[in-house]
C-alpha atoms as one frame of an Amber mdcrd trajectory, in Angstrom:
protein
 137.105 217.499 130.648 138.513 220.927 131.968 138.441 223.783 130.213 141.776
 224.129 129.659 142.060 220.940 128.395 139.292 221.356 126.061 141.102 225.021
 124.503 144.391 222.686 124.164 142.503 220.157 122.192 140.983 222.774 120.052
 144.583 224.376 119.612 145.992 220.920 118.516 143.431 220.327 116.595 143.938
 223.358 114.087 147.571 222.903 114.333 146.902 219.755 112.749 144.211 221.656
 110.405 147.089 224.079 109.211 149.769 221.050 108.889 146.740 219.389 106.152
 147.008 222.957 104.512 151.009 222.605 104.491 150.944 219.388 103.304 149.606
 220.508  99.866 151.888 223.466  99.317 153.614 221.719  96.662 150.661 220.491
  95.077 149.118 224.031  94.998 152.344 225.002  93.133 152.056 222.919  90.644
 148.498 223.204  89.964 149.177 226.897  89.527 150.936 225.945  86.506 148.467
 223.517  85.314 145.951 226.213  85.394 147.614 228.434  83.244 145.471 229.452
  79.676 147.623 228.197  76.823 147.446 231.917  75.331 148.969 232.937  78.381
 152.180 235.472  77.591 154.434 237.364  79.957 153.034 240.767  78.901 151.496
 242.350  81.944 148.722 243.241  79.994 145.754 241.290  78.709 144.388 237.978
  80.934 144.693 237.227  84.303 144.823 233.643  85.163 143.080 234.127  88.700
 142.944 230.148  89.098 146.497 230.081  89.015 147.131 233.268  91.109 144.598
 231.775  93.944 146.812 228.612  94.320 149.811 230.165  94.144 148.773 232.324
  96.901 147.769 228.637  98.948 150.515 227.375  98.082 153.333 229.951  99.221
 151.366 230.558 102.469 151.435 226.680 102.903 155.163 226.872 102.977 155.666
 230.148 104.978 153.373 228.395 107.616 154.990 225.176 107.477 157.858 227.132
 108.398 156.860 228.910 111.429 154.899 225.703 112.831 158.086 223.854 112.958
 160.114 226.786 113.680 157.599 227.862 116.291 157.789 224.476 118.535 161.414
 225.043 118.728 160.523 227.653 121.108 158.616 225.717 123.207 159.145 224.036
 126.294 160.727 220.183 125.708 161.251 217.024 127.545 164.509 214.320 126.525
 163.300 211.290 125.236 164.398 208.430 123.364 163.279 206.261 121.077 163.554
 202.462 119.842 161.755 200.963 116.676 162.285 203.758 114.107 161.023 203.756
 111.282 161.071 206.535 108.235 157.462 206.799 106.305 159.398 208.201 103.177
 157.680 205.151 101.043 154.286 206.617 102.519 155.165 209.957 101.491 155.506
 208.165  97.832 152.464 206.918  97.608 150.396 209.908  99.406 152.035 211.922
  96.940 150.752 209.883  93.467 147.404 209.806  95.006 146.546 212.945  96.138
 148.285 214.484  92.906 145.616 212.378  90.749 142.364 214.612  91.824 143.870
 217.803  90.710 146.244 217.389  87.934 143.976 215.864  85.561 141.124 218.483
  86.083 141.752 222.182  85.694 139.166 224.546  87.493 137.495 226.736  85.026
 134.006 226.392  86.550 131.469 226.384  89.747 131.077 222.256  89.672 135.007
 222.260  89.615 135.725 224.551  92.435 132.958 223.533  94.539 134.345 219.382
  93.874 137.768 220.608  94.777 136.016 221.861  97.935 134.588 218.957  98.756
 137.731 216.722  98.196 139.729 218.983 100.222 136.794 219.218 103.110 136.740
 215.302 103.343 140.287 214.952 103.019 141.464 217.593 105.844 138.823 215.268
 108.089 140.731 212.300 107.912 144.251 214.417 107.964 142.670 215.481 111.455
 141.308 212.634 112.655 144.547 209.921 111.877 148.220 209.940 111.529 148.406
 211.528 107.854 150.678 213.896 109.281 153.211 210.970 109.181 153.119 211.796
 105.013 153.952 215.359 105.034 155.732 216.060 101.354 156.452 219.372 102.581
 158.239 218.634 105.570 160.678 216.593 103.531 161.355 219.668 101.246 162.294
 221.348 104.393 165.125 218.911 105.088 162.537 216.838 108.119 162.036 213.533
 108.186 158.587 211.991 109.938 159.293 208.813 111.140 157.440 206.834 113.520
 158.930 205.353 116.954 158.401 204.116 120.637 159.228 206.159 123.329 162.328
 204.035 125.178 164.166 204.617 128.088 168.471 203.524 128.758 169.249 200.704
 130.989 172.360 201.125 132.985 174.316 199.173 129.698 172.406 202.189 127.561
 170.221 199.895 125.950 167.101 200.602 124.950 164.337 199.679 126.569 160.347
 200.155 125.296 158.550 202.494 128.033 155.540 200.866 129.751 153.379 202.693
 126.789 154.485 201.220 123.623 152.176 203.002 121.307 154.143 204.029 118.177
 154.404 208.467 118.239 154.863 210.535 115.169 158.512 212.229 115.487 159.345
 215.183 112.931 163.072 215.401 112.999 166.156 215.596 110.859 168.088 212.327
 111.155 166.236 209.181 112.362 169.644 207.958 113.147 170.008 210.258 116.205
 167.018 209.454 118.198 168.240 206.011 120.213 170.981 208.939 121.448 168.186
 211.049 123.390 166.751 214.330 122.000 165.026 216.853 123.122 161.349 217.344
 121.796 158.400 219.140 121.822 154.892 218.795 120.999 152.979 219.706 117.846
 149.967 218.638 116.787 149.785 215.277 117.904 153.200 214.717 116.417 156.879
 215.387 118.027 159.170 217.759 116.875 162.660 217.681 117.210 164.914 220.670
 119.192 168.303 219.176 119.580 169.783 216.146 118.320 172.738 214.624 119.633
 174.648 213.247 116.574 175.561 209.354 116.596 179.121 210.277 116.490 178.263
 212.451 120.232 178.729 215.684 119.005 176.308 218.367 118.593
């Protein structure tokens, strides 16, 4: 392996390190509010819930940088493509979000052992994000108005049907309407995954 390929794997690799991190914007959010002291008023004076101000910090930096991943690909260089064999993960997205909310909601940190298990969970957990195709349940993609979807690459015939490419491994697509990819887009890559720059509508506009 070349060096150069070896700095691109390391780049993708925390790319898909910082889309784990996005991933649990919302949940930092709202376990923000669960770690607020019941005897907590909205005098500026008095406690400091620090538990709550450290995952609201996480949790609005997971957002801004969810932002300028996505945004940031649209910059780069893309390639057309089409796909064939779409399908939306939004029943995944379901059920990553009732099970990675059950670790966190029902325990509120308020001591070493709890920080240093949420550690842990998130260590093991940001392994397998890395390592698999977790970034095909990203909740906060979704709030953003994407859609992850999986697909096979396809290429026209001269009818304009679609026909599988030689490699018919299923990719990750980030994009905004499923719909429009049998139409040709243009995409980039991100992290494994492949992000949407243009879509040509179904009805052939812009």
């Amino acid at each position: 392996m070349s060096d150069r390929t070896k700095r691109w794997a390391v780049t993708e690799n925390l790319r898909r390190v910082r889309l784990f991190f996005v991933s649990y914007a919302p949940l930092w959010i709202m376990v923000a509010f669960r770690s607020l002291p019941s005897h907590l008023t909205l005098s500026l004076s008095g406690h400091v819930a620090w538990g709550s101000v450290v995952f609201v910090i996480l949790g609005v930096y997971g957002f801004i940088d969810g932002y300028r991943l996505i945004s940031g690909a649209g910059k780069l260089g893309s390639h057309h493509a089409w796909f064939a064999s779409v399908s939306d993960q939004g029943a995944a997205v379901g059920g990553y979000l009732a099970t990675y909310l059950l670790p966190f909601l029902g325990l509120s940190p308020a001591k070493l052992g709890d920080w240093l298990a949420y550690a842990a969970y998130i260590l093991v957990a940001m392994v397998l994000f890395v390592r698999t195709d977790l970034g095909l349940v990203n909740p906060t993609l979704y709030l953003y108005g994407w859609r992850v979807v999986s697909g096979i690459a396809a290429n026209p015939d001269t009818l304009g049907k679609l026909i599988p490419a030689n490699d018919s491994t299923p990719v990750v697509i980030i994009c905004r309407d499923p719909a429009n990819l049998g139409n040709g887009v243009d995409v980039v890559s991100l992290a494994g995954c492949l992000v949407t720059k243009k879509e040509i509508t179904t009805n052939g506009g812009k």
